[in-house]
C-alpha positions in Angstrom: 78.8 102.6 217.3 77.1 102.2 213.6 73.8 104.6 213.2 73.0 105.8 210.1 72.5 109.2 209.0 68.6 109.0 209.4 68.4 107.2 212.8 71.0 110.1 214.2 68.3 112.7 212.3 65.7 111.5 215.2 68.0 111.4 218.2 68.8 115.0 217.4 64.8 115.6 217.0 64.5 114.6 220.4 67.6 116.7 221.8 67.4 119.9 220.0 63.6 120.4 219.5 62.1 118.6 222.5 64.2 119.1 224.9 64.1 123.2 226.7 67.3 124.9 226.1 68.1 125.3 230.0 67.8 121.0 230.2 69.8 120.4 226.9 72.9 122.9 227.5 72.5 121.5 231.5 76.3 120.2 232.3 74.6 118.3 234.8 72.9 116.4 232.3 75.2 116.3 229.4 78.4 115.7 231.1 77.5 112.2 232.2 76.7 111.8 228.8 80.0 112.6 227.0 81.8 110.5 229.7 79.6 108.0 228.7 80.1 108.2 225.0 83.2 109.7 224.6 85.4 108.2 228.0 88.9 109.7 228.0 87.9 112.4 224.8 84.6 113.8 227.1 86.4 117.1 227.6 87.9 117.6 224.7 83.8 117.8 223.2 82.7 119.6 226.0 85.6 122.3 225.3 86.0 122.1 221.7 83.7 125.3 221.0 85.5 127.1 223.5 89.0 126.3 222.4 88.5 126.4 218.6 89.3 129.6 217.9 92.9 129.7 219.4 94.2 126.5 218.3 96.8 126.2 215.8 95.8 124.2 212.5 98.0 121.5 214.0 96.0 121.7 216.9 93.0 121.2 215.1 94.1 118.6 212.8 95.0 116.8 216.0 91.7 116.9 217.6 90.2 115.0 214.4 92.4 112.3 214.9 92.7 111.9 218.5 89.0 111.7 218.6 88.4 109.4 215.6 88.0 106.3 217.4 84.7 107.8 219.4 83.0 109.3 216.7 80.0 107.0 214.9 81.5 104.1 212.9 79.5 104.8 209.3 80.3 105.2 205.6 79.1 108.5 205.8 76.9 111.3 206.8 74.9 112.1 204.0 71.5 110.7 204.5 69.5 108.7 201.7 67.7 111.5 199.8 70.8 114.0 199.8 72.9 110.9 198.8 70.4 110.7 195.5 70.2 114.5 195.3 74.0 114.8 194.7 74.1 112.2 191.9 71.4 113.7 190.3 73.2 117.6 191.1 76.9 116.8 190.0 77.8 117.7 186.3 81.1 117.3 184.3 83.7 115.3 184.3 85.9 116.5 187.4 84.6 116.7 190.7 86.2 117.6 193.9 84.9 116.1 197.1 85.8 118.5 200.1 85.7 116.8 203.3 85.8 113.1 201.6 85.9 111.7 205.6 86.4 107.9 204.7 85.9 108.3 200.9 82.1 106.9 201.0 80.7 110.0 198.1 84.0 109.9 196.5 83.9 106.5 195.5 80.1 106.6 194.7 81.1 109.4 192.7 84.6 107.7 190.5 81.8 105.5 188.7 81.0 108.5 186.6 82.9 111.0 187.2 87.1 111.8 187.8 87.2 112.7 191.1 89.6 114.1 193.2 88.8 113.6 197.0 90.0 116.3 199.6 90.4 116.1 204.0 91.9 117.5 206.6 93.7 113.8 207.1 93.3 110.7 204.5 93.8 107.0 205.7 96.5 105.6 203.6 94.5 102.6 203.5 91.8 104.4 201.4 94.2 106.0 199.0 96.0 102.4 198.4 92.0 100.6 198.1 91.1 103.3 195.6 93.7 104.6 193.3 91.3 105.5 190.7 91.1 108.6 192.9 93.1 111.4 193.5 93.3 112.3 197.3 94.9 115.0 198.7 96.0 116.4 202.7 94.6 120.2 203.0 91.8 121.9 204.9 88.7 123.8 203.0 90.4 127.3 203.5 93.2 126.5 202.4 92.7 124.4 198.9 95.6 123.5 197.1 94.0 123.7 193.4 94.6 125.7 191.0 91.3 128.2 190.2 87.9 126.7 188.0 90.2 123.6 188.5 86.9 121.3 188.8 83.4 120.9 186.8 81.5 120.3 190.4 82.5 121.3 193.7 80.6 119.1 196.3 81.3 120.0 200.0 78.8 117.6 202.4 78.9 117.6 206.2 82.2 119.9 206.4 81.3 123.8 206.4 79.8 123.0 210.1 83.5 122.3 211.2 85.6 124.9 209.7 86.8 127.2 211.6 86.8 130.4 208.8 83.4 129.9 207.4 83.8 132.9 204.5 87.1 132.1 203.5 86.1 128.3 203.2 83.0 129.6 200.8 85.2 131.1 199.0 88.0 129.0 198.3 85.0 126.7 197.5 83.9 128.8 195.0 87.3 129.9 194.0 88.0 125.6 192.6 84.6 125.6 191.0 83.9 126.4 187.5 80.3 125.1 186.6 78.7 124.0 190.3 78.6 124.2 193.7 77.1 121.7 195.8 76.7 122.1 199.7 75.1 119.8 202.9 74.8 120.8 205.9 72.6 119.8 208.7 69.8 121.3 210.2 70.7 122.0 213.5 70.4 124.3 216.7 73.1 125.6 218.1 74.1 124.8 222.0 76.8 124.8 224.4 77.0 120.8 224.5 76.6 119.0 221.1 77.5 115.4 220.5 79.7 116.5 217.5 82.7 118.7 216.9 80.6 121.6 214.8 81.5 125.1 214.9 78.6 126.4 213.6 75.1 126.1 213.0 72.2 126.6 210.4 68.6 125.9 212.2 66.5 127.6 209.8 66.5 128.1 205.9 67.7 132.0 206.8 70.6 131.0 208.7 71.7 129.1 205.9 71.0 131.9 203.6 72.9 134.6 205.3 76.4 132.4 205.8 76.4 131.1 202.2 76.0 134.8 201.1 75.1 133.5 197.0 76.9 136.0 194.8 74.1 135.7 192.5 70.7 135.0 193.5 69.9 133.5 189.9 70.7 129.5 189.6 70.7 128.7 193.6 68.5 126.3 195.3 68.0 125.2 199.1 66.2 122.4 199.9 65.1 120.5 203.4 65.9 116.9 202.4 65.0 114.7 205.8 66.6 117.4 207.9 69.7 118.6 206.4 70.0 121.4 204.2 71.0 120.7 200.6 72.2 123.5 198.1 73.0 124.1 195.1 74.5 127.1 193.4 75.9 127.6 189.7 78.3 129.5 188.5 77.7 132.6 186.6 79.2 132.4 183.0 
């Protein structure tokens, strides 16, 4: 199924805001729905909240690709105006793109910049279709760089799946030397979500409180057609 990002942005309008929190975490009516969507995979998304927390990385790496033939068939997640807002954010010449998914931002990215694209698992068709890049195997708590290794550190549509949210910031940070560049969308946590996200960032607060900026000075948060879009520099 191809939606883009902004069509998916008003489907979870109607679930998450209209909807009353005792109909939209109903198994009665979301179950039907994942067997619908997601066939043989339903309970693996029904469980997946439940079951993160004590799986092995293996285990988790395997849920990514076991499920990678349900999940929506586009380019990427980033909608239009965050997609403009990175070009604009990203400075110096070597960028690291955690969470590169099918390589959509990295490669938008190589035209300018030396980019080095990072994922739980890369297609070894994408590393052999773009070789200008450098692609690596690791997750975002665990980044195999070596420290201030990269100019910009952009991380877009990932920090909702990890599983070790501070130690992901700060390996993040750890890679960055001049900027830090995060998306994530805005979304309500429930029990049922047609996703695989660990956590969630409703409300401009949230956001604030899990990101936890180190220094209030050169950080920006920004609603950009309902995901969350920040920016934070490094102190010198």
């Amino acid at each position: 199924m191809a939606l883009s990002r902004n069509v998916t942005r008003w489907l979870h309008v109607v679930l998450d805001q209209l909807l009353p929190p005792a109909v939209r975490d109903s198994p009665w009516l979301m179950r039907p729905a994942f067997r619908l969507l997601f066939g043989p995979h339903a309970k693996t998304f029904e469980t997946f909240k439940e079951r993160a927390a004590f799986l092995t990385d293996e285990e988790f790496r395997d849920v990514y690709a076991r499920t990678a033939e349900v999940h929506l068939e586009r380019p990427t997640d980033l909608n239009q105006a965050c997609a403009a807002a990175i070009d604009t954010a990203v400075i110096g010449p070597r960028v690291l793109d955690v969470g590169c998914g099918r390589g959509w931002l990295a490669e938008r990215l190589s035209e300018h910049h030396k980019v080095t694209g990072v994922d739980i698992h890369v297609d070894a068709a994408l590393q052999q279709r773009l070789p200008e890049i450098q692609w690596a195997e690791a997750s975002a708590e665990e980044l195999p760089f070596d420290d201030d290794a990269f100019d910009t550190v952009v991380c877009s549509h990932t920090l909702e799946h990890v599983r070790d949210l501070p130690r992901a910031l700060a390996e993040l940070r750890r890679v960055a030397r001049r900027r830090l560049v995060v998306v994530v969308p805005r979304q309500r946590p429930y029990r049922f979500t047609f996703d695989l996200h660990l956590h969630f960032f409703p409300t401009r607060g949230s956001l604030w409180l899990a990101l936890s900026p180190p220094n209030a000075e050169g950080t920006t948060l920004q609603d950009l057609d309902g995901d969350w879009f920040y920016v934070e520099d490094v102190p010198r």
